[in-house]
MARBA-3410 file (N, C-alpha, C, O; in Angstrom, 1 decimal):
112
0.8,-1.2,0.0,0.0,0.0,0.0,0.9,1.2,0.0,1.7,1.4,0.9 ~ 0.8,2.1,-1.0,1.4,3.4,-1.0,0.9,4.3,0.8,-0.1,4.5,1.5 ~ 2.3,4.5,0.8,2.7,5.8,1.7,1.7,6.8,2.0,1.3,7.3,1.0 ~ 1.3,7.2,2.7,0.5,8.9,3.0,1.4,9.5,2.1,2.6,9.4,2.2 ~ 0.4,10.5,0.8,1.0,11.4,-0.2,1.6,12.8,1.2,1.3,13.0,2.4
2.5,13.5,0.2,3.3,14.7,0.5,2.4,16.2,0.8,1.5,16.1,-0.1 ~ 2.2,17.0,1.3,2.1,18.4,1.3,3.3,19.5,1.4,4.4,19.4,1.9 ~ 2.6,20.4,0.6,3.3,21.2,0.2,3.4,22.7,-0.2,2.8,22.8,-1.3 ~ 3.9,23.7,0.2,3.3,24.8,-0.1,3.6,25.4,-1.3,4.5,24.9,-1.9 ~ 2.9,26.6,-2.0,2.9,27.4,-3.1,4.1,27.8,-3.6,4.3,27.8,-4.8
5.1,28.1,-2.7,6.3,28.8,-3.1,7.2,27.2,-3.4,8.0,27.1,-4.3 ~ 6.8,26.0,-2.3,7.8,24.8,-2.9,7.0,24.4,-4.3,7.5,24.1,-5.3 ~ 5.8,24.5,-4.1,5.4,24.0,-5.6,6.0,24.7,-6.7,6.4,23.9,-7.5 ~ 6.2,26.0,-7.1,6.6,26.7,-7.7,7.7,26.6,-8.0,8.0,27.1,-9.0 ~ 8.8,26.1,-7.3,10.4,25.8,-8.0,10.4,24.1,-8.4,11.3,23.6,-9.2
9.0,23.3,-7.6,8.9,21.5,-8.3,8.8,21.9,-9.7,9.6,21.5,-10.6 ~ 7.3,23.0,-9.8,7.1,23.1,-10.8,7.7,23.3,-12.2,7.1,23.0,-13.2 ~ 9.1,23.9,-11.9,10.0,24.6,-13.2,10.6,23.5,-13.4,11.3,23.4,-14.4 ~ 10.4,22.3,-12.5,11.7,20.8,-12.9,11.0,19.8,-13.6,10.6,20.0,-14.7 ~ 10.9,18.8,-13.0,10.5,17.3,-14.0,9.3,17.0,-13.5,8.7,16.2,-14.1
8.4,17.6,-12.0,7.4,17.2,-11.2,6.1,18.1,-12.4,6.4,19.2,-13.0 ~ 5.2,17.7,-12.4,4.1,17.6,-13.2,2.4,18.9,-12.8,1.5,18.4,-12.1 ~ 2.2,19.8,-13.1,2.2,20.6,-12.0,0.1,20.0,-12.6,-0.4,20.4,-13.6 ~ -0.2,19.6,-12.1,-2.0,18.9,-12.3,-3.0,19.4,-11.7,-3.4,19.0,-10.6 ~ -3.8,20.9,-12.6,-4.9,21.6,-12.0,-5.8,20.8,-12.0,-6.2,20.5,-13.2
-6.7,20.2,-10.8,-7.7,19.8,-10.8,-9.6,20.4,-10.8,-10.7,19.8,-10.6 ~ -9.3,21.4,-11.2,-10.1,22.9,-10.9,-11.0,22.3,-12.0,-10.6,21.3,-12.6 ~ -12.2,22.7,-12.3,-12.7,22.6,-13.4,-12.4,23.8,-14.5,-11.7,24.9,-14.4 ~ -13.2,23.4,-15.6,-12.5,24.1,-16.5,-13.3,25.5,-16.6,-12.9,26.1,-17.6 ~ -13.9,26.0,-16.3,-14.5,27.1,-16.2,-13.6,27.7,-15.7,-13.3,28.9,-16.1
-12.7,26.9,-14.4,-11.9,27.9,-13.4,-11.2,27.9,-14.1,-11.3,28.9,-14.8 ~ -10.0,26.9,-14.5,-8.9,26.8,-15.2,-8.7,28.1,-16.8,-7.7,28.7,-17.1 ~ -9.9,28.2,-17.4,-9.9,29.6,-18.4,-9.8,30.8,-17.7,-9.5,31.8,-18.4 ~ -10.0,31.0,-16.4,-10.5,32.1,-15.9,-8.7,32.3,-15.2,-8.6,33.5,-15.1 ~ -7.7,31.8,-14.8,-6.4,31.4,-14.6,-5.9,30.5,-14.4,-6.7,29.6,-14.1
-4.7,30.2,-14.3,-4.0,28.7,-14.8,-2.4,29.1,-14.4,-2.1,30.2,-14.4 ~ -1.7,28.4,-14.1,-0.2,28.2,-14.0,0.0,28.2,-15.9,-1.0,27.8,-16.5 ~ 0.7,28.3,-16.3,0.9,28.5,-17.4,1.8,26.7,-18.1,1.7,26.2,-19.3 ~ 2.5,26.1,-16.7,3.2,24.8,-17.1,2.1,23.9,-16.8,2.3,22.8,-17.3 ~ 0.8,24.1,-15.8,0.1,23.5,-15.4,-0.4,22.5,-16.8,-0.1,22.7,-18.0
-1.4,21.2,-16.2,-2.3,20.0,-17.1,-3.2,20.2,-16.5,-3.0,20.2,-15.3 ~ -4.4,20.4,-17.1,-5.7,20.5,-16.2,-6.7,19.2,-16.6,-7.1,18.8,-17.7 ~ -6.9,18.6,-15.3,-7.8,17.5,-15.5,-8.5,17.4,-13.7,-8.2,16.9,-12.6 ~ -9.9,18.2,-14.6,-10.9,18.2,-13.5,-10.8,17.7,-12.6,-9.8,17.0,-12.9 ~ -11.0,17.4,-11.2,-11.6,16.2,-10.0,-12.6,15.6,-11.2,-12.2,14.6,-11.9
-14.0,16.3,-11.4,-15.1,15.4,-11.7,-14.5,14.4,-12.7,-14.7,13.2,-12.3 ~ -13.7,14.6,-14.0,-12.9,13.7,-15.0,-12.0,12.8,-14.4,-11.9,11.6,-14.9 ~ -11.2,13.1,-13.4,-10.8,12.2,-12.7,-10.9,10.5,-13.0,-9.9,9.9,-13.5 ~ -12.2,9.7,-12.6,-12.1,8.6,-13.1,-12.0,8.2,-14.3,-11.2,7.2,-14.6 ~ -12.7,8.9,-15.3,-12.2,8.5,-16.5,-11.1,9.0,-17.7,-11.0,8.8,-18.9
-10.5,9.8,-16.9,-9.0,10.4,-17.4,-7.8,9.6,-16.6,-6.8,9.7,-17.3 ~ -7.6,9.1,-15.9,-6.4,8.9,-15.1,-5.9,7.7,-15.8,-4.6,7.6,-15.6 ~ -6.2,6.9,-16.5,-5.2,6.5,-17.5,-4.4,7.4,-18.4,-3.6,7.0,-19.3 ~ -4.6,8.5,-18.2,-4.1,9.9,-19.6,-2.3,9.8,-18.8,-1.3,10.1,-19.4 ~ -2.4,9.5,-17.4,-1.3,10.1,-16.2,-0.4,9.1,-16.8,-0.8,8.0,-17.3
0.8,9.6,-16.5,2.4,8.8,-16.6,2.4,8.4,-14.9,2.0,9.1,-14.0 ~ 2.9,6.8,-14.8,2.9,6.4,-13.6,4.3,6.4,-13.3,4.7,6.0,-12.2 ~ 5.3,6.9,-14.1,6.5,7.3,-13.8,6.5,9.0,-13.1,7.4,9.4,-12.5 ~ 5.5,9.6,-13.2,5.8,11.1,-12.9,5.1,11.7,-11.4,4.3,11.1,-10.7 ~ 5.5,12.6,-11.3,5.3,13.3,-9.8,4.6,14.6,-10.1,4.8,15.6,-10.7
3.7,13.9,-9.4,2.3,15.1,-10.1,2.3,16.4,-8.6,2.1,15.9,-7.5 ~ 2.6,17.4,-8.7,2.2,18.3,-7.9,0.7,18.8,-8.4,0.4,19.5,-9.4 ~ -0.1,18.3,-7.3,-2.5,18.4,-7.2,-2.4,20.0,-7.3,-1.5,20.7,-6.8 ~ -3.1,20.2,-7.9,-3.6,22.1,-6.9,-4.9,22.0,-7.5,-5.1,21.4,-8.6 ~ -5.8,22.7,-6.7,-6.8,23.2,-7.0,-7.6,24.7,-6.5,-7.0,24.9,-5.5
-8.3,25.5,-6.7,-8.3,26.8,-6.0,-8.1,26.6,-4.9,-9.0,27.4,-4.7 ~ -7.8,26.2,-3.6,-7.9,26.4,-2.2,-6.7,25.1,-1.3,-5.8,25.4,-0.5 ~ -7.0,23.8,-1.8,-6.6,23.2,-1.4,-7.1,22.1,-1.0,-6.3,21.2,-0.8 ~ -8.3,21.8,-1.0,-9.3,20.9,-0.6,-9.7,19.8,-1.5,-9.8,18.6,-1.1 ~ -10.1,20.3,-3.2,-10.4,19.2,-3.9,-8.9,18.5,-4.1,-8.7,17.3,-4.3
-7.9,19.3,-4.2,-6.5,18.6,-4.5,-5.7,17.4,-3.2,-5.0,16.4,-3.4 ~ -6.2,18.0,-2.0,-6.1,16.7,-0.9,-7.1,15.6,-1.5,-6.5,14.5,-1.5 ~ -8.1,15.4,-2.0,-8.8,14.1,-2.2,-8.6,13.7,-3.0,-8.6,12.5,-3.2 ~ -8.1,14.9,-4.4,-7.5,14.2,-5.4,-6.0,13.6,-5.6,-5.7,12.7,-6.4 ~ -4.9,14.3,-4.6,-4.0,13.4,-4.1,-3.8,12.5,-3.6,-2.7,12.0,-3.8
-5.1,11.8,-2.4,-4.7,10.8,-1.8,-5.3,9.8,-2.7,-4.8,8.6,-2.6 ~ -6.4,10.0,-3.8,-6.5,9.3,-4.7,-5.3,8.6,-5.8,-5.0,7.5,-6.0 ~ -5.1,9.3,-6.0,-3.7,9.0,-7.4,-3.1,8.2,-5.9,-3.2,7.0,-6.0 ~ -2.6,8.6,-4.7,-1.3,8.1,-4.5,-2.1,6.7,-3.7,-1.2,5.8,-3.4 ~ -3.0,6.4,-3.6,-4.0,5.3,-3.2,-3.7,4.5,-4.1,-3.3,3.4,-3.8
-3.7,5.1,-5.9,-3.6,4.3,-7.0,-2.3,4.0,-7.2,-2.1,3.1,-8.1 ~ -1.5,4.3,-6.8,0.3,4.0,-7.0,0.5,5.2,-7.7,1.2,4.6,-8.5 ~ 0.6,6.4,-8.1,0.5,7.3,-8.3,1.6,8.5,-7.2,1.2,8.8,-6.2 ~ 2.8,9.1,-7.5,3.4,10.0,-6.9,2.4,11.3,-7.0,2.0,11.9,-7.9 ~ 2.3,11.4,-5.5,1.3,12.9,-6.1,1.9,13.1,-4.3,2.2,12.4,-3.3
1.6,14.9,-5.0,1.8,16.0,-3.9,0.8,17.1,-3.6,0.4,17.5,-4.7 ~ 0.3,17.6,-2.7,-1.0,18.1,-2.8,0.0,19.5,-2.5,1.1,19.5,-2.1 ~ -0.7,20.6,-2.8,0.0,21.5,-3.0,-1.2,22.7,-1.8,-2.3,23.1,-2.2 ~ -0.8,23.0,-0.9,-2.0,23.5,0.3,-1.7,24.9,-0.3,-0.7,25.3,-0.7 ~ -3.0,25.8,-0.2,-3.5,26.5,-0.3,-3.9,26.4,-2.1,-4.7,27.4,-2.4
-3.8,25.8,-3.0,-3.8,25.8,-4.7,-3.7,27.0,-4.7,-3.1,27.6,-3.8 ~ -4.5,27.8,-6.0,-3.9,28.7,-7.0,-4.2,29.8,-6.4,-4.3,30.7,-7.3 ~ -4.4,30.2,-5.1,-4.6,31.6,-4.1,-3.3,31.5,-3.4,-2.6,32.4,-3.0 ~ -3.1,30.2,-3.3,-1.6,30.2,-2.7,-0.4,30.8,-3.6,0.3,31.8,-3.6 ~ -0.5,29.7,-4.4,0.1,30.4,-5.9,0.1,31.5,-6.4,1.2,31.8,-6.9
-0.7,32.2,-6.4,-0.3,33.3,-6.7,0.0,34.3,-6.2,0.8,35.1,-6.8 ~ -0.5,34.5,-4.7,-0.2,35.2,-3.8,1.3,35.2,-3.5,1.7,36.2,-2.9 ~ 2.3,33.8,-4.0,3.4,33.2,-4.0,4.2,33.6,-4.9,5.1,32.8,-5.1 ~ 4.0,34.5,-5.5,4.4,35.3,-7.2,4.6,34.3,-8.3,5.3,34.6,-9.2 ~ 3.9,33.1,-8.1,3.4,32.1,-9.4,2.9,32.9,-10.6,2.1,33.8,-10.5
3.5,32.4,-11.8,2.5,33.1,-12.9,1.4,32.6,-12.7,1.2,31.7,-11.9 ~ 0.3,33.1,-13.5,-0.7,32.7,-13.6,-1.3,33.7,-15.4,-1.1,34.9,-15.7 ~ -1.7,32.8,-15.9,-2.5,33.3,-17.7,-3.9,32.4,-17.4,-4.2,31.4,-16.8 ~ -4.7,33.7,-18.5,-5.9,32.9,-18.9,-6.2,32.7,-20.2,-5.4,33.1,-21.1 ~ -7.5,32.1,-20.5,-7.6,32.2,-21.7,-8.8,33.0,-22.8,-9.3,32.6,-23.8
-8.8,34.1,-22.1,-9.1,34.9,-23.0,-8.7,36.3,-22.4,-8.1,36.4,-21.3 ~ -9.1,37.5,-23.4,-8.5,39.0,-23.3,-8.7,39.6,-21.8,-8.0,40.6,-21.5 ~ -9.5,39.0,-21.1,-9.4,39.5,-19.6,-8.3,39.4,-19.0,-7.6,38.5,-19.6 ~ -7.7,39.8,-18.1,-7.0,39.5,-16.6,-7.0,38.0,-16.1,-8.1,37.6,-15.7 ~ -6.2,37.5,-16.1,-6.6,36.3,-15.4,-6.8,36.2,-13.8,-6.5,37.2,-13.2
-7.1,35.5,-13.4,-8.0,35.5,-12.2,-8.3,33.9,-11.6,-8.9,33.0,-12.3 ~ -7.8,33.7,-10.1,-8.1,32.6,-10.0,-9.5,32.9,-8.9,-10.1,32.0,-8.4
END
């Protein structure tokens, strides 16, 4: 049985993120257009079960989601599944507050 997954904060996520660790917005996608990490993969919570074959089981997913909360369940899930995952506490308020980029995708301001 996999380990209790990792936590971790905004500013450590943010230097995982520039390396080989996988940075996995679980936000939905309304949120995700509205701002985004720019290296981030977005794959809902709700898609979750039927995307997680999409995941490399070699790679180290750093979770985020706006707060922190859907990305704790969706970390201990992946790491339930054999899955490297790190929940990243506070998500993308942390992040940014953390001078994380953040883009959206359209002419507005992005905004998490």
């Amino acid at each position: 049985m996999p380990e209790q997954f990792e936590n971790i904060d905004a500013s450590e996520a943010i230097e995982l993120a520039s390396g080989s660790a996988v940075l996995l917005d679980v936000r939905e996608t309304w949120e995700w257009n509205g701002g985004h990490a720019p290296q981030a993969v977005s794959l809902p919570m709700s898609q979750l079960e039927e995307r997680h074959g999409e995941l490399d089981m070699d790679a180290t997913y750093l979770v985020i989601c706006h707060s922190g909360q859907r990305s704790l369940s969706v970390a201990d899930a992946l790491t339930r599944a054999g899955f490297t995952a790190i929940n990243v506490v506070g998500g993308m308020m942390g992040w940014q507050a953390a001078g994380g980029e953040v883009v959206g995708e359209s002419s507005e301001p992005p905004h998490v």
